[in-house]
N, CA, C and O atoms as a Tinker XYZ file with bonds, in Angstrom:
   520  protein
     1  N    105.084000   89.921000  107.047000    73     2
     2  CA   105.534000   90.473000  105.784000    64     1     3
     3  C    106.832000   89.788000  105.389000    63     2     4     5
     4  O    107.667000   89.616000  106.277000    81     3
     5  N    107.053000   89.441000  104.337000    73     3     6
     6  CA   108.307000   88.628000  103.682000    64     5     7
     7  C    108.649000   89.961000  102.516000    63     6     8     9
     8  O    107.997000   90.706000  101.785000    81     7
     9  N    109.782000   89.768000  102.795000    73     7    10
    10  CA   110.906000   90.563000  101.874000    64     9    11
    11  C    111.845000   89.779000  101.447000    63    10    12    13
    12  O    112.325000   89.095000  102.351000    81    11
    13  N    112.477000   89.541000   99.996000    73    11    14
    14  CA   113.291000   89.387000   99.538000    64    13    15
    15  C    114.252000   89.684000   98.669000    63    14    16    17
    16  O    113.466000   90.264000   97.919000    81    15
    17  N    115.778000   89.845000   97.839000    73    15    18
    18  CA   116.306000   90.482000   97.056000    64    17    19
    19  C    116.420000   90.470000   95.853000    63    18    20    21
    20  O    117.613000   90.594000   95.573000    81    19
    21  N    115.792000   90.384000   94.965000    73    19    22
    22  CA   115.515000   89.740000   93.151000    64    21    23
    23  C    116.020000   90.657000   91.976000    63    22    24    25
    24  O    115.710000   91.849000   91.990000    81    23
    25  N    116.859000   90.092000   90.867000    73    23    26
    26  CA   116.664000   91.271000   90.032000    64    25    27
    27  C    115.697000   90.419000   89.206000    63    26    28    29
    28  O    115.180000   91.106000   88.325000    81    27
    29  N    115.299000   89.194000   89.203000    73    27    30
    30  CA   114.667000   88.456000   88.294000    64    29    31
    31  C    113.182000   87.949000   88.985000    63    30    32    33
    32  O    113.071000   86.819000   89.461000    81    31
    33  N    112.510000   88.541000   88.980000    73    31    34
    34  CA   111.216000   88.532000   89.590000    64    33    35
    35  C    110.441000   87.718000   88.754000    63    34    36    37
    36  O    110.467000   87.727000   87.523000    81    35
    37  N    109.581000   86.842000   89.655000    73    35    38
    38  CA   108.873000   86.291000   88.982000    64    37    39
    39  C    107.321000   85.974000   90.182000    63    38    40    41
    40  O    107.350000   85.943000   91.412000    81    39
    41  N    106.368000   85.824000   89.455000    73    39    42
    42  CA   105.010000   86.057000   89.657000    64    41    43
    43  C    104.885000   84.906000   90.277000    63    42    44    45
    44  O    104.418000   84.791000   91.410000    81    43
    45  N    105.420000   83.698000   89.357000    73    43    46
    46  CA   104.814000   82.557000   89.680000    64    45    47
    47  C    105.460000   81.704000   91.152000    63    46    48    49
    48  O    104.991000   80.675000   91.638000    81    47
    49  N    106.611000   82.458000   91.631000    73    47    50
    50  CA   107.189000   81.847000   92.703000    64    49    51
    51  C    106.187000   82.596000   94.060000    63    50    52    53
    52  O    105.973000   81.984000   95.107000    81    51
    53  N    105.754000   83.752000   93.830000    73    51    54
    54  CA   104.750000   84.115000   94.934000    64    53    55
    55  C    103.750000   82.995000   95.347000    63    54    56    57
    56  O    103.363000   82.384000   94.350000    81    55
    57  N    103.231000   82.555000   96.471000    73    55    58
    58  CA   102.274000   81.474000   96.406000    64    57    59
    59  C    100.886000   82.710000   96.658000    63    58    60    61
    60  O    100.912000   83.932000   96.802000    81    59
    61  N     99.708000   81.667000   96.623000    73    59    62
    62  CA    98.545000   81.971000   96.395000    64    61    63
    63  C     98.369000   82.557000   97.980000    63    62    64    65
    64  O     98.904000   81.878000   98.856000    81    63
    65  N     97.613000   83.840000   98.406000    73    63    66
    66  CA    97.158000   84.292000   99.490000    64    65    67
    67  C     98.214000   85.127000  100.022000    63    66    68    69
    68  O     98.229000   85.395000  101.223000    81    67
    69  N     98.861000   85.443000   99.441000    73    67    70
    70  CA   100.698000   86.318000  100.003000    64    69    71
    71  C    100.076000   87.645000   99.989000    63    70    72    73
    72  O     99.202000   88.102000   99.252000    81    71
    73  N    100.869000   88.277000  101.189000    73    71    74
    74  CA   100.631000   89.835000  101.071000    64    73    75
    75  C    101.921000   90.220000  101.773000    63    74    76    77
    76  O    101.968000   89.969000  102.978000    81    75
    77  N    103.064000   90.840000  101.156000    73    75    78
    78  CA   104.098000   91.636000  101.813000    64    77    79
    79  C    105.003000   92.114000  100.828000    63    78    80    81
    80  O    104.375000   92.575000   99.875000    81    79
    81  N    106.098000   92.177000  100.703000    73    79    82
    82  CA   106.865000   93.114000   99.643000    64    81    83
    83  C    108.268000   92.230000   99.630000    63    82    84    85
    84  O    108.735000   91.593000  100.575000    81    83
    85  N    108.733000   92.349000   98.482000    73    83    86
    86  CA   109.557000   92.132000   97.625000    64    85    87
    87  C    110.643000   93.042000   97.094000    63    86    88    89
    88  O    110.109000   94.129000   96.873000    81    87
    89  N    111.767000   93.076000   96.828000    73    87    90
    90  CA   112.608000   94.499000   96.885000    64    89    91
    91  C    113.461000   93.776000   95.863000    63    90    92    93
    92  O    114.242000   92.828000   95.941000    81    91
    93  N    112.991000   94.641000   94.767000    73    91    94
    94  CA   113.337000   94.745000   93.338000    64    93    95
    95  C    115.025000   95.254000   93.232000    63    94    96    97
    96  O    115.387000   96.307000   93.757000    81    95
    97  N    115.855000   94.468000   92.577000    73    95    98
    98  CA   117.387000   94.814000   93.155000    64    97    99
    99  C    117.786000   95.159000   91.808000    63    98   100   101
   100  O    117.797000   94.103000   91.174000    81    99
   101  N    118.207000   96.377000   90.871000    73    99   102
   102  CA   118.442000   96.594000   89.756000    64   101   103
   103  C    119.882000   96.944000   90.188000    63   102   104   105
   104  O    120.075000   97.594000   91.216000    81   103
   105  N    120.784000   96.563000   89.491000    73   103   106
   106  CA   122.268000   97.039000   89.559000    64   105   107
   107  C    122.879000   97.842000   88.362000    63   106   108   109
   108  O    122.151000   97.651000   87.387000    81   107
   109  N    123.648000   98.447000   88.130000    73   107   110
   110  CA   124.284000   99.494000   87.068000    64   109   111
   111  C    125.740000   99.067000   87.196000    63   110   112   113
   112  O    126.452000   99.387000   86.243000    81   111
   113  N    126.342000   98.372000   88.243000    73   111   114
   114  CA   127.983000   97.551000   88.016000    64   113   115
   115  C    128.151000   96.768000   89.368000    63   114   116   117
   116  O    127.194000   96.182000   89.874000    81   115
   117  N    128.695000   96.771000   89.614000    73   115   118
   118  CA   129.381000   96.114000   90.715000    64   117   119
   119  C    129.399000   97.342000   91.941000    63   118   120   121
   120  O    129.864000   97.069000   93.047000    81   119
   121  N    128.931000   98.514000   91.681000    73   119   122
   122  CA   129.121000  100.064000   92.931000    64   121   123
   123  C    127.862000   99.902000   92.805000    63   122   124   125
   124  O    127.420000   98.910000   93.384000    81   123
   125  N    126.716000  100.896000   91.928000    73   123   126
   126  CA   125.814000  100.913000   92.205000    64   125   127
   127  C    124.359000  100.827000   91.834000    63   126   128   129
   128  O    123.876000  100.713000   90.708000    81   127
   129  N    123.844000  100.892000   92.825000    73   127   130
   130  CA   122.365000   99.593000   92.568000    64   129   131
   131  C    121.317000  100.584000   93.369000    63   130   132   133
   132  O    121.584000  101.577000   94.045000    81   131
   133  N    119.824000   99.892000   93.023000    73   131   134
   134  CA   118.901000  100.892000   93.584000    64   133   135
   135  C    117.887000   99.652000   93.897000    63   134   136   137
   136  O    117.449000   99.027000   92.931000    81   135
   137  N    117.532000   99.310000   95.112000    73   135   138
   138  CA   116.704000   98.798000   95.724000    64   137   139
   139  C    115.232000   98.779000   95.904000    63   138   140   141
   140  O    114.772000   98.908000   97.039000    81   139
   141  N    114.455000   98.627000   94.874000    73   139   142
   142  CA   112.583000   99.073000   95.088000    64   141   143
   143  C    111.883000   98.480000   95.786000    63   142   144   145
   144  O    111.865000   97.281000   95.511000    81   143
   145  N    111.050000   98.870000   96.888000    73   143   146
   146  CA   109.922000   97.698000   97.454000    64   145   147
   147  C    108.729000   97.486000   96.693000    63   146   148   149
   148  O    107.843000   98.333000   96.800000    81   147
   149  N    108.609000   96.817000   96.184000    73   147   150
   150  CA   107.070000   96.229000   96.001000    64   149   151
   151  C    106.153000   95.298000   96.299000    63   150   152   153
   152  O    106.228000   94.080000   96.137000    81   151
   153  N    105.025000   96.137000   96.877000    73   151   154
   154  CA   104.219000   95.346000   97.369000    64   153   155
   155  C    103.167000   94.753000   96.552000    63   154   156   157
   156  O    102.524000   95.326000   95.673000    81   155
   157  N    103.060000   93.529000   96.941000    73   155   158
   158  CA   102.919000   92.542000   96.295000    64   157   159
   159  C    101.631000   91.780000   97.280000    63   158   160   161
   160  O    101.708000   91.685000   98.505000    81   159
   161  N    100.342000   91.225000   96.361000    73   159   162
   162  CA    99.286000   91.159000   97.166000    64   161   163
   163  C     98.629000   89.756000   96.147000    63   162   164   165
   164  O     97.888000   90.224000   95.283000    81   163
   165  N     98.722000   88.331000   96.064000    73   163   166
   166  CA    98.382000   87.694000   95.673000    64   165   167
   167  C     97.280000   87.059000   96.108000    63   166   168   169
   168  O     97.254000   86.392000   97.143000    81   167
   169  N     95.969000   87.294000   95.067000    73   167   170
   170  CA    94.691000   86.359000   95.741000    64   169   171
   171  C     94.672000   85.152000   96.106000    63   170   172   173
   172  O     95.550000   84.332000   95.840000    81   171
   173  N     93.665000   84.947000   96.749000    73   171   174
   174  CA    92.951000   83.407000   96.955000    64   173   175
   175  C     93.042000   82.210000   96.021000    63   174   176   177
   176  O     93.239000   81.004000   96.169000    81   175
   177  N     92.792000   83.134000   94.874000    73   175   178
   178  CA    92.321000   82.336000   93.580000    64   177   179
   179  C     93.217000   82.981000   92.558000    63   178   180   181
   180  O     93.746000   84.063000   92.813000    81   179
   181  N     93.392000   82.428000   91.526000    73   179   182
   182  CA    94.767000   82.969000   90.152000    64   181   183
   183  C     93.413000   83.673000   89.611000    63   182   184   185
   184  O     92.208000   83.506000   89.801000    81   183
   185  N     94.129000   84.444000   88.927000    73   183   186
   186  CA    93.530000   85.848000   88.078000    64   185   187
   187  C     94.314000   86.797000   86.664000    63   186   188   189
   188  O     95.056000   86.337000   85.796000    81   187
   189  N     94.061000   87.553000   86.753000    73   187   190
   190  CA    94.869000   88.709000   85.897000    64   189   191
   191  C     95.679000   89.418000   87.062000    63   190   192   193
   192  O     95.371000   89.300000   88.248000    81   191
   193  N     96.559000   90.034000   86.677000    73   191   194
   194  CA    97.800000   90.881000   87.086000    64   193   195
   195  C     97.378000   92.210000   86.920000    63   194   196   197
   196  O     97.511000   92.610000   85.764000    81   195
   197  N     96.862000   93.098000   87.797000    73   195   198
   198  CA    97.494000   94.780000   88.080000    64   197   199
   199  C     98.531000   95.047000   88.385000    63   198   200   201
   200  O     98.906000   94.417000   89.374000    81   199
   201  N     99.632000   96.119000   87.755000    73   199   202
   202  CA   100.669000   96.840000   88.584000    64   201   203
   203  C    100.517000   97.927000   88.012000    63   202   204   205
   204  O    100.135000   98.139000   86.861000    81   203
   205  N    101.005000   99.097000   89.327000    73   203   206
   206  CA   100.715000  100.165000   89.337000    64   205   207
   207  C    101.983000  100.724000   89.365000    63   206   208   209
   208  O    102.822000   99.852000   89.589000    81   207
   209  N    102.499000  101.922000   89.215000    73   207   210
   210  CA   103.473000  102.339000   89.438000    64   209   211
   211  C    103.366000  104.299000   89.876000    63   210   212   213
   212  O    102.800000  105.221000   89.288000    81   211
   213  N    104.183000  104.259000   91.124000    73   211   214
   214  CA   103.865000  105.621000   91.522000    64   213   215
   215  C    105.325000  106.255000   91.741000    63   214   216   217
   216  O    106.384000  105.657000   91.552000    81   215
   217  N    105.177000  107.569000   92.174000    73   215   218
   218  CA   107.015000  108.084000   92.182000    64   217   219
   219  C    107.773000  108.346000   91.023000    63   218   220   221
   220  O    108.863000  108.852000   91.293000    81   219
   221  N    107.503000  108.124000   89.512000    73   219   222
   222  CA   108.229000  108.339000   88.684000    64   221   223
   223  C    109.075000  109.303000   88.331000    63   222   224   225
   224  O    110.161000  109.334000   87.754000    81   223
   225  N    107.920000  110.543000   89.076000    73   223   226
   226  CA   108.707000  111.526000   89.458000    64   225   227
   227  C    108.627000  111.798000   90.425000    63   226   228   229
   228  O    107.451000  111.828000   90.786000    81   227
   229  N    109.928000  112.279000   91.818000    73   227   230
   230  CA   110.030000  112.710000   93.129000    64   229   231
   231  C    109.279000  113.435000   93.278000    63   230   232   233
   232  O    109.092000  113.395000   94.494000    81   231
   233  N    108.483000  114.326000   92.775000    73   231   234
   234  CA   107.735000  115.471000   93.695000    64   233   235
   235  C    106.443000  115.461000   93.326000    63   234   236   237
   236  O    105.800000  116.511000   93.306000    81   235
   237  N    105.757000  113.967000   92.900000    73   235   238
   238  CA   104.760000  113.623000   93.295000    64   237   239
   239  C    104.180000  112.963000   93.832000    63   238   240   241
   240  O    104.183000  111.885000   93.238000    81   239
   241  N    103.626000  112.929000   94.668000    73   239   242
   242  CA   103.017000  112.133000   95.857000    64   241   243
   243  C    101.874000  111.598000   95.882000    63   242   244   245
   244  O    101.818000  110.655000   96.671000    81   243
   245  N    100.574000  111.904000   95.125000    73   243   246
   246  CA    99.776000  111.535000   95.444000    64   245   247
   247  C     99.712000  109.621000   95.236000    63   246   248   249
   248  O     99.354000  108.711000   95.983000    81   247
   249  N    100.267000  109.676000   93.813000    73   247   250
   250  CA   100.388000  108.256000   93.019000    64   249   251
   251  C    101.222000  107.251000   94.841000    63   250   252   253
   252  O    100.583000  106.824000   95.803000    81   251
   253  N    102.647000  107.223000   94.626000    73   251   254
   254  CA   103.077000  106.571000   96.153000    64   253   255
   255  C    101.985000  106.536000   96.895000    63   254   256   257
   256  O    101.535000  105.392000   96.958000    81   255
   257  N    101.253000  107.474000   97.598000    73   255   258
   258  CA    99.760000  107.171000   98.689000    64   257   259
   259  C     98.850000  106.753000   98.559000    63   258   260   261
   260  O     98.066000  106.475000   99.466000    81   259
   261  N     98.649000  106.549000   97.148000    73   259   262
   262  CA    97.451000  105.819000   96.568000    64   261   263
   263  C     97.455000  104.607000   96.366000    63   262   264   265
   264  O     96.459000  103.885000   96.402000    81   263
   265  N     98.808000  104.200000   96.087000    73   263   266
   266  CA    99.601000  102.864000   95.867000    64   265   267
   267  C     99.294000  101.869000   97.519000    63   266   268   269
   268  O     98.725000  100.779000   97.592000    81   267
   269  N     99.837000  102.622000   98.592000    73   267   270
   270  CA   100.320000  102.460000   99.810000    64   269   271
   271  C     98.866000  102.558000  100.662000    63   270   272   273
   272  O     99.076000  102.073000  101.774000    81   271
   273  N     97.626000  102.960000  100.554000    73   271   274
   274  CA    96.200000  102.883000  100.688000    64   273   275
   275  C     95.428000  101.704000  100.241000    63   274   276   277
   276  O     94.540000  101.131000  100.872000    81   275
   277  N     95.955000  101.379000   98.894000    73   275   278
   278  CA    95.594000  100.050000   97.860000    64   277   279
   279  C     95.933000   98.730000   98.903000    63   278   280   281
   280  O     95.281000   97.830000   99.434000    81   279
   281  N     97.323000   99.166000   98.865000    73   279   282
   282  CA    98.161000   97.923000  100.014000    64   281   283
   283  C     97.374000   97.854000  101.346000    63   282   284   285
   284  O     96.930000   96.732000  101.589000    81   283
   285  N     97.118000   98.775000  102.221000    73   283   286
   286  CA    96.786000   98.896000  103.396000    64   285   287
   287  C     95.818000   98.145000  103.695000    63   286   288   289
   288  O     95.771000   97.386000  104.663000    81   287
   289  N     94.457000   98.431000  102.350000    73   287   290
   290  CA    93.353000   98.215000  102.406000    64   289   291
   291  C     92.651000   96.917000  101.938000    63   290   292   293
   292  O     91.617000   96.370000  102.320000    81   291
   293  N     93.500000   96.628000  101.047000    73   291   294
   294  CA    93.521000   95.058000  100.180000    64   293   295
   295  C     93.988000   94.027000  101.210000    63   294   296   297
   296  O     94.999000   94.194000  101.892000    81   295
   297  N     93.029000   92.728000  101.300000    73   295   298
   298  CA    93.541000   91.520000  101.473000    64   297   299
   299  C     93.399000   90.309000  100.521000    63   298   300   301
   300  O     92.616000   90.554000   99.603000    81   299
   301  N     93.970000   89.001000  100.485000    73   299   302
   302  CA    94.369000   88.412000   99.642000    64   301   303
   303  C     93.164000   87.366000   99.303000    63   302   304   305
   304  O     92.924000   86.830000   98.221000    81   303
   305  N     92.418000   87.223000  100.652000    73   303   306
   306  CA    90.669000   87.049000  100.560000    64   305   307
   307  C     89.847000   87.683000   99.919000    63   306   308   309
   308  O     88.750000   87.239000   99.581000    81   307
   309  N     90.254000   88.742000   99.684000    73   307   310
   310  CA    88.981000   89.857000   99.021000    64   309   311
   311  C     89.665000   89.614000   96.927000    63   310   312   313
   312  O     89.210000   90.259000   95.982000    81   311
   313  N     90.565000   88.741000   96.853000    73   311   314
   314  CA    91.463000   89.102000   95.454000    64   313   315
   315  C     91.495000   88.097000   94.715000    63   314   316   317
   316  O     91.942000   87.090000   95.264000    81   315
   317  N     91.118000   87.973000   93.443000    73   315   318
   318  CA    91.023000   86.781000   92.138000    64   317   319
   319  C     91.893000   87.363000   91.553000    63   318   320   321
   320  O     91.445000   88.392000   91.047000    81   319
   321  N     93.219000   87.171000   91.317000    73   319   322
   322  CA    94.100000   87.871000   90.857000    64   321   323
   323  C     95.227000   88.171000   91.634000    63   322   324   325
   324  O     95.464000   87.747000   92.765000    81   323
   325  N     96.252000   89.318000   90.607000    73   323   326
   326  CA    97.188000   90.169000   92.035000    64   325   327
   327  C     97.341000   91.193000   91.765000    63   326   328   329
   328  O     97.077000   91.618000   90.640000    81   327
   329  N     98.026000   92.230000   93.132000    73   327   330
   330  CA    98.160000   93.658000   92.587000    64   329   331
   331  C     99.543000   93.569000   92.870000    63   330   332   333
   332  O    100.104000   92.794000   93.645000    81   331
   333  N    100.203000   94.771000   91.894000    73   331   334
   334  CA   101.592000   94.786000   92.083000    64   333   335
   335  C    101.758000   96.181000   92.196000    63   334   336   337
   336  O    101.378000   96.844000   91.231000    81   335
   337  N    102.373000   96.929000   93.424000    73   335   338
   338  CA   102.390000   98.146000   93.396000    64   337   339
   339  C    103.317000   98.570000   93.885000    63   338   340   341
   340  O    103.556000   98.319000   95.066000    81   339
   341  N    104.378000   99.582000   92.900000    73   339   342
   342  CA   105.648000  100.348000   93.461000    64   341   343
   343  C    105.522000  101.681000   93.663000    63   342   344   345
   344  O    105.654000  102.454000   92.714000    81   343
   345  N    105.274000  102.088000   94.816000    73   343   346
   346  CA   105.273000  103.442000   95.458000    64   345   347
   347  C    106.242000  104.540000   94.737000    63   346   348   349
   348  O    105.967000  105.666000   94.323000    81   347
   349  N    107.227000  103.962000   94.734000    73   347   350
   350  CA   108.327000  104.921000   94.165000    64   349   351
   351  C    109.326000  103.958000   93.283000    63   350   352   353
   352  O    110.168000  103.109000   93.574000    81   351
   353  N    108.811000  104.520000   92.049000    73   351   354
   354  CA   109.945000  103.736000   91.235000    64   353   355
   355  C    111.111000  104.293000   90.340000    63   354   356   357
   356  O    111.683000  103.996000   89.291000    81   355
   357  N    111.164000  105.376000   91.431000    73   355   358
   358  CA   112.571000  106.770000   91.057000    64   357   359
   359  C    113.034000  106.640000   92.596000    63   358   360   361
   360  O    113.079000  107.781000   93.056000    81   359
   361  N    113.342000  105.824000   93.424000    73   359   362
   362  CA   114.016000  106.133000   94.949000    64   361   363
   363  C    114.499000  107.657000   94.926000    63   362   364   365
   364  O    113.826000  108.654000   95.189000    81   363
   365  N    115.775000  107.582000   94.560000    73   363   366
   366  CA   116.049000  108.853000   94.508000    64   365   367
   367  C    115.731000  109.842000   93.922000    63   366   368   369
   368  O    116.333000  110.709000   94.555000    81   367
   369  N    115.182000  110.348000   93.120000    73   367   370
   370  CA   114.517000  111.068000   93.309000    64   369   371
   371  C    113.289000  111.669000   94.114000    63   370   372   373
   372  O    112.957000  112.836000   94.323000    81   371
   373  N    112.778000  110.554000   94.462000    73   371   374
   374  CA   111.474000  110.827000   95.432000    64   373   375
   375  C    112.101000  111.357000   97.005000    63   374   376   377
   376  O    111.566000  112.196000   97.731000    81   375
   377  N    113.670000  110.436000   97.341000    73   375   378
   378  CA   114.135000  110.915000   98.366000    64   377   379
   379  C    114.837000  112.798000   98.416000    63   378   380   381
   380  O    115.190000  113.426000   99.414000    81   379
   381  N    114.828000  113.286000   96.851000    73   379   382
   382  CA   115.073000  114.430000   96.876000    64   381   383
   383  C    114.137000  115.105000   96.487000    63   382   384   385
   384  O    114.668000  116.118000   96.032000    81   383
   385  N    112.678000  115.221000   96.334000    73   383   386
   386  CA   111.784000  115.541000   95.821000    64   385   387
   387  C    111.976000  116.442000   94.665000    63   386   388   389
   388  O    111.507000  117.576000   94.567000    81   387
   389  N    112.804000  115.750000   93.691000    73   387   390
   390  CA   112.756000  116.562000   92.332000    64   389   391
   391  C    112.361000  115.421000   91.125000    63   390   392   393
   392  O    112.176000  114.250000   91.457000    81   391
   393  N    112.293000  115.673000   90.282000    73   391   394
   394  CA   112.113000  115.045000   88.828000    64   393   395
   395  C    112.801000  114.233000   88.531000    63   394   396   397
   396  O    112.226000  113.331000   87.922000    81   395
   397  N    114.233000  114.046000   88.729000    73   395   398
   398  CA   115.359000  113.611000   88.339000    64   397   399
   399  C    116.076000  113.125000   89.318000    63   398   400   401
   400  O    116.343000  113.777000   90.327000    81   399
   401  N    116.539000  111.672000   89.066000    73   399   402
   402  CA   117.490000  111.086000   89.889000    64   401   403
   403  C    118.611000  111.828000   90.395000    63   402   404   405
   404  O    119.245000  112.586000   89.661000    81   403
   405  N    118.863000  111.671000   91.486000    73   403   406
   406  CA   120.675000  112.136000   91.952000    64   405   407
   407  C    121.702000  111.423000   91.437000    63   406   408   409
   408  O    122.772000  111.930000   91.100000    81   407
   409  N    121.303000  109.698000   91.316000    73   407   410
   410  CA   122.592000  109.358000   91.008000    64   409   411
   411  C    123.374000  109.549000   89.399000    63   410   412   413
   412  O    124.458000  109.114000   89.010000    81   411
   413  N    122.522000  110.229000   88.814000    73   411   414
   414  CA   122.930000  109.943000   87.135000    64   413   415
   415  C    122.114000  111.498000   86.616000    63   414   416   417
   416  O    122.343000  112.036000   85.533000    81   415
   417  N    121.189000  112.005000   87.612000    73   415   418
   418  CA   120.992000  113.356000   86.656000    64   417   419
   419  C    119.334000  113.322000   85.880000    63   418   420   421
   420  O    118.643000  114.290000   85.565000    81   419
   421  N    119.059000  111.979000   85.740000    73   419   422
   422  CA   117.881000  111.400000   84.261000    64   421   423
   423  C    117.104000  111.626000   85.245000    63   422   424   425
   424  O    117.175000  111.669000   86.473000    81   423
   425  N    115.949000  111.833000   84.017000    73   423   426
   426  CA   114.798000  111.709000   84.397000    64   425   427
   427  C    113.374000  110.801000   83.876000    63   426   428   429
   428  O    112.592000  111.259000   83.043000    81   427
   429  N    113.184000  109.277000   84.609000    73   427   430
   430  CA   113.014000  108.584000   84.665000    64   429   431
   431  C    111.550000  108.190000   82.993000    63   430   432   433
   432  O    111.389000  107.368000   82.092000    81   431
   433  N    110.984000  109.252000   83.465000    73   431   434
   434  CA   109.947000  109.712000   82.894000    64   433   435
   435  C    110.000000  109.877000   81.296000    63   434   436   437
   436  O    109.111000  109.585000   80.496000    81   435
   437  N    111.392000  110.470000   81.012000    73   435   438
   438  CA   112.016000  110.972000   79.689000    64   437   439
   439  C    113.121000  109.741000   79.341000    63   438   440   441
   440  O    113.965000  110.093000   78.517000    81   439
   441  N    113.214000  108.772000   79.685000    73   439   442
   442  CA   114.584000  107.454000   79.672000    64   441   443
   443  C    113.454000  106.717000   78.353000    63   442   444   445
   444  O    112.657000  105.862000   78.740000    81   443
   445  N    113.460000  106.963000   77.407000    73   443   446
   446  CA   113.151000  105.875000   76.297000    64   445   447
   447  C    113.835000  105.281000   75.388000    63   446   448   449
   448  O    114.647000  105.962000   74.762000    81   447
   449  N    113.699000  103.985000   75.104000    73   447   450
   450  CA   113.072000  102.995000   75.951000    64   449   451
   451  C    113.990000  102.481000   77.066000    63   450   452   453
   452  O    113.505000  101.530000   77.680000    81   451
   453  N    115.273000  102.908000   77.498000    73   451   454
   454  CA   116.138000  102.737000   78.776000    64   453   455
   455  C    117.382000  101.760000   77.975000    63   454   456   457
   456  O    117.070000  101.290000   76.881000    81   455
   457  N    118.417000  101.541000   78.384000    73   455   458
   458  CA   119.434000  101.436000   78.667000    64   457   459
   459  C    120.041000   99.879000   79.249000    63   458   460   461
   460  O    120.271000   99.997000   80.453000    81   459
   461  N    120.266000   98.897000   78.902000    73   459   462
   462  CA   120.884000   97.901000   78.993000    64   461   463
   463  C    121.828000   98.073000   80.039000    63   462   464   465
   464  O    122.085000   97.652000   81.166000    81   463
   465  N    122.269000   98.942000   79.109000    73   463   466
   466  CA   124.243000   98.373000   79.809000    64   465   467
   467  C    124.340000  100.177000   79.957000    63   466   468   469
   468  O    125.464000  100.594000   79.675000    81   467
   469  N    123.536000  101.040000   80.274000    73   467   470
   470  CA   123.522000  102.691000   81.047000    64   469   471
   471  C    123.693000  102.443000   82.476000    63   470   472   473
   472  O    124.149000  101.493000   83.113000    81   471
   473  N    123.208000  103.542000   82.784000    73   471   474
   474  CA   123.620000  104.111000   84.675000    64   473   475
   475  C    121.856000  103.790000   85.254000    63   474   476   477
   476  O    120.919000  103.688000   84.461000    81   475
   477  N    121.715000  103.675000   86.758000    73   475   478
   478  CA   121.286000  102.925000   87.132000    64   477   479
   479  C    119.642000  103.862000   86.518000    63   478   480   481
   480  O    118.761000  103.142000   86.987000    81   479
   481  N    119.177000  104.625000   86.020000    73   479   482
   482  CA   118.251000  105.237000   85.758000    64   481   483
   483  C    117.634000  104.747000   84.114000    63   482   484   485
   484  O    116.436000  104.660000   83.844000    81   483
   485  N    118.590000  104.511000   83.304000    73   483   486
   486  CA   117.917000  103.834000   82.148000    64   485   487
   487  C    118.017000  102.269000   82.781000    63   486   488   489
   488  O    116.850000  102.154000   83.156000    81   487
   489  N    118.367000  101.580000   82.973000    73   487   490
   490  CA   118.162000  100.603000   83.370000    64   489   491
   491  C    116.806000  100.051000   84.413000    63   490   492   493
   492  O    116.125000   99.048000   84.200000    81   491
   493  N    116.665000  100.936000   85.473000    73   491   494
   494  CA   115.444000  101.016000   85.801000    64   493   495
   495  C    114.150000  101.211000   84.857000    63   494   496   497
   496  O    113.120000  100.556000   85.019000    81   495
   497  N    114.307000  102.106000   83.935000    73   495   498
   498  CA   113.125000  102.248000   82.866000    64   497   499
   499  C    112.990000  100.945000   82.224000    63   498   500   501
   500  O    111.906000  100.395000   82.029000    81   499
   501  N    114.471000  100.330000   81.807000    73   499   502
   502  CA   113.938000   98.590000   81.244000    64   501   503
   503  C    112.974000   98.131000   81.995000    63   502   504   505
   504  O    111.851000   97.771000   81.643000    81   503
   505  N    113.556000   98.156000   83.306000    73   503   506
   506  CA   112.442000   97.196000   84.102000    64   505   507
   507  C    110.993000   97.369000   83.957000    63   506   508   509
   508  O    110.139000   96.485000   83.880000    81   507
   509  N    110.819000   98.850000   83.929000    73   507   510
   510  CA   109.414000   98.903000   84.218000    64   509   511
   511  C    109.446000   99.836000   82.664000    63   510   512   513
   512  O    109.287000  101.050000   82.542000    81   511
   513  N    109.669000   98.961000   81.735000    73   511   514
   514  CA   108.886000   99.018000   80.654000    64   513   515
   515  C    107.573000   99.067000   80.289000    63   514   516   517
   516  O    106.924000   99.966000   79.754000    81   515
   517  N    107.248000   97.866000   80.690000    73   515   518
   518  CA   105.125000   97.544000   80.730000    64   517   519
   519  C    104.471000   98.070000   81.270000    63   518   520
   520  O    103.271000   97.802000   81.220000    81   519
């Protein structure tokens, strides 16, 4: 498994047949930042792009296990294409199992369309705009 630190992710630097995770680095200043893993599963062959996104809100679970089953079960032989899947794309919140981030209060779900230059919770919603 390869891990690395990106706020600028890009598809095309993954090579063909990759399966391990990637840790999405969003920052809010110079203090604080929120770290996402995503796993990341590139076919055999180039394709179309899935990403999934689970955790949006902490106190649901099924989406994260379904995500993390996808991963388990997928290899990069069986894939014309890639999957992109973030278990939890509220950390904190999922680490407090509520709705709403700890570090800022928001709730990830309700951040439209997010925040440039906000606290680390609209800024996360930029990311995962699409």
């Amino acid at each position: 498994m390869l891990a690395n630190d990106t706020s600028n992710f890009e598809i095309s630097s993954i090579p063909l047949g990759f399966k391990g995770t990637v840790n999405l680095l969003i920052k809010s200043n110079d203090i604080d930042e929120l770290n996402i893993p995503m796993f990341v599963i590139k076919g055999i062959k180039p394709g179309k792009i899935i990403g999934v996104l689970g955790g949006v809100h902490g106190d649901e679970y099924e989406g994260p296990q379904a995500i993390r089953d996808l991963y388990d079960n997928l290899e990069p032989k069986q894939l014309t294409g890639t999957f992109l899947g973030v278990p939890h794309s509220n950390p904190s919140a999922f680490s407090a199992g509520t709705r709403v981030s700890l570090i800022d209060g928001l709730n990830l779900a309700r951040i439209f369309p997010g925040n440039q230059n906000g606290s680390l919770t609209e800024k996360n919603r930029l990311f995962f705009r699409y």
